[in-house]
N, C-alpha and C positions, 0 to 999 in steps of 0.2 A: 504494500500500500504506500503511495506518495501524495505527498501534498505539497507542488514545487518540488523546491530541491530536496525538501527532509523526510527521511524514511519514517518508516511506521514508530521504529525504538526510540528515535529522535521525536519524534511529537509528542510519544508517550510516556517518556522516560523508561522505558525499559530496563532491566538489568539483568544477568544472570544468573545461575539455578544458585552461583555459592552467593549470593545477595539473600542471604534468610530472611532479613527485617528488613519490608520496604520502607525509603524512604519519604515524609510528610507528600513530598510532591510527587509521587510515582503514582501513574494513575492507571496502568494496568498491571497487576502480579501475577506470575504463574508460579505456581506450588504443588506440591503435594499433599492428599488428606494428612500421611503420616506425618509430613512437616508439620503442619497445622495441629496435630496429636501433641507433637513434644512440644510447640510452640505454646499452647495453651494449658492442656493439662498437665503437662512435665516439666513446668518451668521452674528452675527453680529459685530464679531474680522476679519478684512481683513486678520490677520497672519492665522487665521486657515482654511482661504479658501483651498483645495487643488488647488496644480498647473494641467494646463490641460494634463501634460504629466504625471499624476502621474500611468495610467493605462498602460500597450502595448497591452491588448486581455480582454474584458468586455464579460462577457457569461451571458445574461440576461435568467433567469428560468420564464414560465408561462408572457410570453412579452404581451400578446394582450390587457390587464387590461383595457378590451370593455366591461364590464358590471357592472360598478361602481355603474352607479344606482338602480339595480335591487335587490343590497345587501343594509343592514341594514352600514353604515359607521362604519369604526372603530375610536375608537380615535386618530389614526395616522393618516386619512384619511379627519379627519372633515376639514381640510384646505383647501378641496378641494371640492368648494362651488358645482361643475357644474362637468359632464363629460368631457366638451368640456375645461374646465380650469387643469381636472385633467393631458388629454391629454398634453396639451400644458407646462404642468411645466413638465411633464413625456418626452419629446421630447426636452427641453434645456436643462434639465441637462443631459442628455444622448450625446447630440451634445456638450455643453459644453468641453469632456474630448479628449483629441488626442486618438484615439485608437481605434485598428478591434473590432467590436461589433458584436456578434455574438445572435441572440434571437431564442429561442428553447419556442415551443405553439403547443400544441395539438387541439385549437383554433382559427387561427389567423382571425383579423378583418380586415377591411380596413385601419383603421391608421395604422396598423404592417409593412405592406407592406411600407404604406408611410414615416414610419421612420426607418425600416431596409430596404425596397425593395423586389423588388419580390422572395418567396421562392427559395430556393436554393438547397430543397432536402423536399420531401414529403411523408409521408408514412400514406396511408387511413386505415380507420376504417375498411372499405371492407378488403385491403390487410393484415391486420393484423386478422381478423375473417377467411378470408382464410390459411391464413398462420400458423395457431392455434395461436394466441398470447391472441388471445381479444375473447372474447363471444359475440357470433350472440342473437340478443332477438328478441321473437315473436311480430307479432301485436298484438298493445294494446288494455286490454281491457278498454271498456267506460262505464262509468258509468253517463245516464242522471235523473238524479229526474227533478219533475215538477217545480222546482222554477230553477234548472237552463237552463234548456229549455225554459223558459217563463220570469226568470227574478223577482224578488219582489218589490213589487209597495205597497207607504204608498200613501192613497188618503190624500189629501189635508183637513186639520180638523180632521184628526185622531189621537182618542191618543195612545202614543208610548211608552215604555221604551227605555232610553235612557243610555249609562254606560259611565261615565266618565271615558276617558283612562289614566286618569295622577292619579287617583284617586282609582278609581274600584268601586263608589259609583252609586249605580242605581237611576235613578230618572223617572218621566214621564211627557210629554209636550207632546203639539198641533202641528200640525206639519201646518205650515202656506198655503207649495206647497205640488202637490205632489211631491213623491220623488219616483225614479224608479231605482234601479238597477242590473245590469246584473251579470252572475257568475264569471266574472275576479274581481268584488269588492268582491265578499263574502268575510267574516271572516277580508277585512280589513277595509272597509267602513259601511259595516252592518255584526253582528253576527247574524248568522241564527245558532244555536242548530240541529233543525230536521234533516237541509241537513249532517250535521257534524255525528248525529245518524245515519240516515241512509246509507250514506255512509260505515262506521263502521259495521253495520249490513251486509253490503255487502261482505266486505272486508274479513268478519270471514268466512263467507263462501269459501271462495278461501286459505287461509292458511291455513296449519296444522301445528300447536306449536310442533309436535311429531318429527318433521322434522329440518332438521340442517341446512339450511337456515335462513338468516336473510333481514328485512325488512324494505327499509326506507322511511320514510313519510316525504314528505315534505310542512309544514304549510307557511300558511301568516303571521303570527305572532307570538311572545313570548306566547300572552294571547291565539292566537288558537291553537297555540302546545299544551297549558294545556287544552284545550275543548275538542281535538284529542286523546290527553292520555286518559282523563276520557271515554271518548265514549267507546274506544277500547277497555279498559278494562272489560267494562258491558259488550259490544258484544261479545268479546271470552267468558267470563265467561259464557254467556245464552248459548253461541254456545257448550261449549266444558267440560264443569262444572269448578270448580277453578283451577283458574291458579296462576302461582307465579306471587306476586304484582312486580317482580323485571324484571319480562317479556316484560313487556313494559314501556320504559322510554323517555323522554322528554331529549336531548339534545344540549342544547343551551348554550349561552353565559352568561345567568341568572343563574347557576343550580352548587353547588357547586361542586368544584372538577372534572372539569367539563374533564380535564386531564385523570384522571384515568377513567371516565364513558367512553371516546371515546375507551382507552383500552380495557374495559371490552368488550364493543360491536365487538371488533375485535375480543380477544382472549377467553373471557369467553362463556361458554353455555346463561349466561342474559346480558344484555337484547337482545331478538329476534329481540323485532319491535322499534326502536329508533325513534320519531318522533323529528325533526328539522326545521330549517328556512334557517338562512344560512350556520351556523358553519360546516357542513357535507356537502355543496356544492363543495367544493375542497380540494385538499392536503390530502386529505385521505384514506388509503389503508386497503379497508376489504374484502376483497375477498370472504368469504363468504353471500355476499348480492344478494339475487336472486331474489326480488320483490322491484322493485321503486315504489313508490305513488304518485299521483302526484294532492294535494288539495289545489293547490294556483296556480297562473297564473306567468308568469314572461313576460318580452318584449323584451328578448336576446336572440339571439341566442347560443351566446356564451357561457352563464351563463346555459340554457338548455343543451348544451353538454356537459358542465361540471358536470352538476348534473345525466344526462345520466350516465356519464365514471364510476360514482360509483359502477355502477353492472357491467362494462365490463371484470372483473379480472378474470382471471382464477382460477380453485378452485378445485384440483383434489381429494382432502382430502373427500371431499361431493358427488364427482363424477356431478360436476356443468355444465350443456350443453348448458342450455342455461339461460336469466333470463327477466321475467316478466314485463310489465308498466301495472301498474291501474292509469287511468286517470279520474279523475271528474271534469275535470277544462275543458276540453279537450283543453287542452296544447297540445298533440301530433299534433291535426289537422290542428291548427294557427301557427305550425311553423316549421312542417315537409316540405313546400317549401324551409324552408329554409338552412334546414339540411343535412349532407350530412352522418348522421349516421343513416341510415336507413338498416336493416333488409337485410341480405344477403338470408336465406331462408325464405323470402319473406313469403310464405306459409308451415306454418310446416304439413299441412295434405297431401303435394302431394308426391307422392311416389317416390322408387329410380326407379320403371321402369317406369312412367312418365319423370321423370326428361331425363333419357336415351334415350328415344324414342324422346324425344324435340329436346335433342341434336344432335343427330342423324337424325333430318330431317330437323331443321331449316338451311336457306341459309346465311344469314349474319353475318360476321366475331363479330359483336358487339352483336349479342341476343345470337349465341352461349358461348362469354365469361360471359355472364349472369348467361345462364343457368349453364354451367360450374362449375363459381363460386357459383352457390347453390349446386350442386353436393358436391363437393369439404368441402363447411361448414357443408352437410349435412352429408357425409361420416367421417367429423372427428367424430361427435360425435359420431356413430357407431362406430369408432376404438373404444372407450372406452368400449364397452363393448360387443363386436364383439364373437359371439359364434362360435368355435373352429371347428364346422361342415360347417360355412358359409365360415370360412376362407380357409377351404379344398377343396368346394364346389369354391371359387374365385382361387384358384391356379389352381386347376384340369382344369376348362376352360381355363386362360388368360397364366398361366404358371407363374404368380408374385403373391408375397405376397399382403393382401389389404393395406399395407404398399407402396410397389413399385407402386400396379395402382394408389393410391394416390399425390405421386410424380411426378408419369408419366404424370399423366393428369392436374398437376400442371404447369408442367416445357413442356409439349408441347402449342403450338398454336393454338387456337380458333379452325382450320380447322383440325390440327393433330388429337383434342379429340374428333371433331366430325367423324372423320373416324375411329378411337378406339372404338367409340359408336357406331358405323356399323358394325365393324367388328365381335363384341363379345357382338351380340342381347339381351343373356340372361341374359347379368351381371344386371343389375336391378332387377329382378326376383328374383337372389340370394342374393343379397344385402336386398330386402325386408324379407326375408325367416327368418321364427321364428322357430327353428328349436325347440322348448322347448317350444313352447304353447302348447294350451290344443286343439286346433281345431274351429272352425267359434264359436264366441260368439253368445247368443243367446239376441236380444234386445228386451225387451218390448215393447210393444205399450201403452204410455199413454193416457186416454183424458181427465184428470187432465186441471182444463183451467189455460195457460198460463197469469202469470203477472210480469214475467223478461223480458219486454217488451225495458227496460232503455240499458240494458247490452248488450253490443256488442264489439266483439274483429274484430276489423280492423281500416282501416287507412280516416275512414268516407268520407265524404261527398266530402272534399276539394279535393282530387286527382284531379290530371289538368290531360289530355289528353297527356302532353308529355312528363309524368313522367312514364305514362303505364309500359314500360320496363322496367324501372327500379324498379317498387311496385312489378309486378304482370308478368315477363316473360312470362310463360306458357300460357296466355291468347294471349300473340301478336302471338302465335302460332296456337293454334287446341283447343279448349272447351273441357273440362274434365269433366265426371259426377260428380264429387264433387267438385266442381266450386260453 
């Protein structure tokens, strides 16, 4: 920002971050809650307490700081024994100062609400994937092996190796009980290897290194980040022959330099696939990330949607449409009730003349903005690379650019786009039309026996009954052969 010659710091007095106490004439501060923590409540000169009018307009960035516990603490944070203690010092120093408080969260939790109040302006993941701002992602695929479907069980009198975490010394003892468990502890309560190998083996299969995409993995811990790197590395290596050692890298809070490695991940061609914990959970913008990982469990929601947001970016450079979840934890299942970032096209195999013909015959104002808005997400990614005969083929019938029916069917009402979907039967048809293919593929028949029995791309098991419309539109409507 300028005003004439003088920059934004210049007019406002700016200083930086080591400027703890602004001074009388500084008329915008940037801080931290914690600063403000020790500033107020931990002070221990009464002269340097601020006065409570020392604000008139407080704009808190990322307010909902609902998922304290699902991250590793920082050292700024260790004061803050409990969530329920973090909250409560995060909500007096905030009531503490006279002034409009304004908090802005792409996650907001319960207590948000309770110490700013109910939203006051919202703008959804959905409307933002319509609106082209954000990336729609497909359903996830799942990845089940047999120890996390079943769980790993030490009997009682079995001997075990055991790895001291403070240490890294291995040892072996008798295990007194048994001991049993499930795949939310892997990697942090028991190191399983195989499940971490085979995973990894899986994983190569589904990436190509050839490809400008990048991928990020998110571990249980420091030590399974480095079990995660190694793995991945054997795996693509077997899968794809050598690859650069700089391909795949571990970034965390351990790893020096750890600044310029998040750099590199953004701007450089290495590393592709960054495995992490928490350090890449938030505040971070890489737009070329088109495969999330997901081999640890977490118990937020919040802290899931923020590690979701990391593929949401758009990324026109790569021609980026859409991006990917591999899930081994299955993470998606236990906490998709809870989320509200879920999949605008729902189903990436149904067609635009499916989508049209739903529209066009469903009766209620709420299935047709449904279906709509998958139209809508699924037509943006066709603008991008919209062949110049379809687009001729779309004017010639409707009379508009696939620009204007885009808009049109944006900025009408539920009932408007369903009467637009009646009117002009065919648009489907030519929206699906390849006008540069080769002609019907021909498919093999194999009978090769199946044993990718684990891997499955959808929203499993958990779907409740009254989410239907929202997963799976097209089904509240008419069965489709590829269903």
């Amino acid at each position: 920002m300028h005003e004439g010659p003088k920059t934004f710091g210049q007019l406002f007095g700016m200083k930086g971050l080591e400027d703890i106490k602004p001074d009388p004439e500084t008329r915008v501060h940037i801080c931290t809650i914690q600063g403000l923590v020790k500033r107020v409540l931990y002070n221990n000169d009464p002269a340097d307490i601020p006065p409570i009018g020392q604000y008139d307009l407080m704009v808190i960035d990322e307010c909902h700081r609902g998922y304290l516990l699902d991250r590793e603490m920082s050292d700024a944070e260790l004061s803050f024994r409990s969530q329920d203690d973090y909250v409560s010092k995060y909500r007096r120093v905030l009531e503490y100062f006279d002034a409009v408080k304004i908090g802005l969260t792409a996650t907001p939790a319960l207590h948000t609400a309770q110490i700013f109040g109910d939203p006051i302006y919202t703008y959804t993941y959905r409307e933002a994937v319509v609106d082209g701002w954000l990336i729609d992602h497909e359903p996830p695929v799942r990845f089940q092996t047999a120890p996390s479907k079943a769980g790993i069980t030490f009997e009682a009198g079995e001997d075990v190796e055991v790895i001291d975490s403070q240490t890294g010394e291995i040892d072996n003892v008798t295990t007194p009980d048994e001991l049993n468990f499930q795949v939310e502890a892997f990697n942090k309560q028991v190191i399983t290897q195989p499940f971490n190998q085979v995973v990894a083996e899986e994983l190569a299969k589904h990436f190509d290194p050839s490809l400008d995409g990048k991928t990020l993995v998110f571990a249980a811990t420091d030590a399974h980040a480095d079990i995660v790197v190694n793995e991945l590395k054997k795996a693509f290596a077997a899968q794809y022959g050598a690859i650069e050692d700089a391909a795949i890298r571990k970034i965390t809070g351990s790893v020096d330099k750890v600044g310029a490695l998040i750099r590199s991940f953004r701007n450089d061609a290495f590393p592709q696939i960054a495995v992490t914990v928490d350090l890449l959970t938030t505040g971070i913008d890489v737009p070329k990330i088109t495969n999330l990982v997901f081999i640890r469990r977490v118990n937020s929601r919040i802290l899931y949607e923020q590690m979701l947001g990391r593929a949401t970016r758009r990324c026109d450079d790569i021609g980026k449409e859409v991006f990917r979840i591999f899930d081994a934890v299955d993470l998606y299942a236990s906490l998709q009730d809870l989320t509200q970032m879920k999949p605008v096209a729902s189903n990436p195999k149904l067609t635009f003349e499916q989508l049209f013909d739903e529209l066009a015959s469903v009766d209620e104002d709420d299935q047709r903005e449904l279906v709509r808005d998958q139209v809508l997400a699924k037509l943006r990614r066709k603008l991008r690379k919209l062949p110049s005969k379809v687009a001729e083929a779309i004017r010639e019938l409707t009379g508009e650019t696939a620009e204007e029916l885009r808009d049109r069917l944006k900025n009408h009402t539920p009932e408007q786009a369903a009467a637009y979907a009646k009117r002009f039967a065919g648009l489907g048809k030519i929206l699906d039309w390849d006008p540069d293919g080769s002609g019907p593929n021909l498919v093999p028949i194999s009978h090769h026996e199946d044993r990718m029995e684990a891997v499955t791309t959808g929203y499993g098991e958990y779907e409740k009954p009254e989410d239907f419309l929202d997963t799976r539109p097209h089904r509240a409507v008419s069965p489709h052969p590829c269903d």
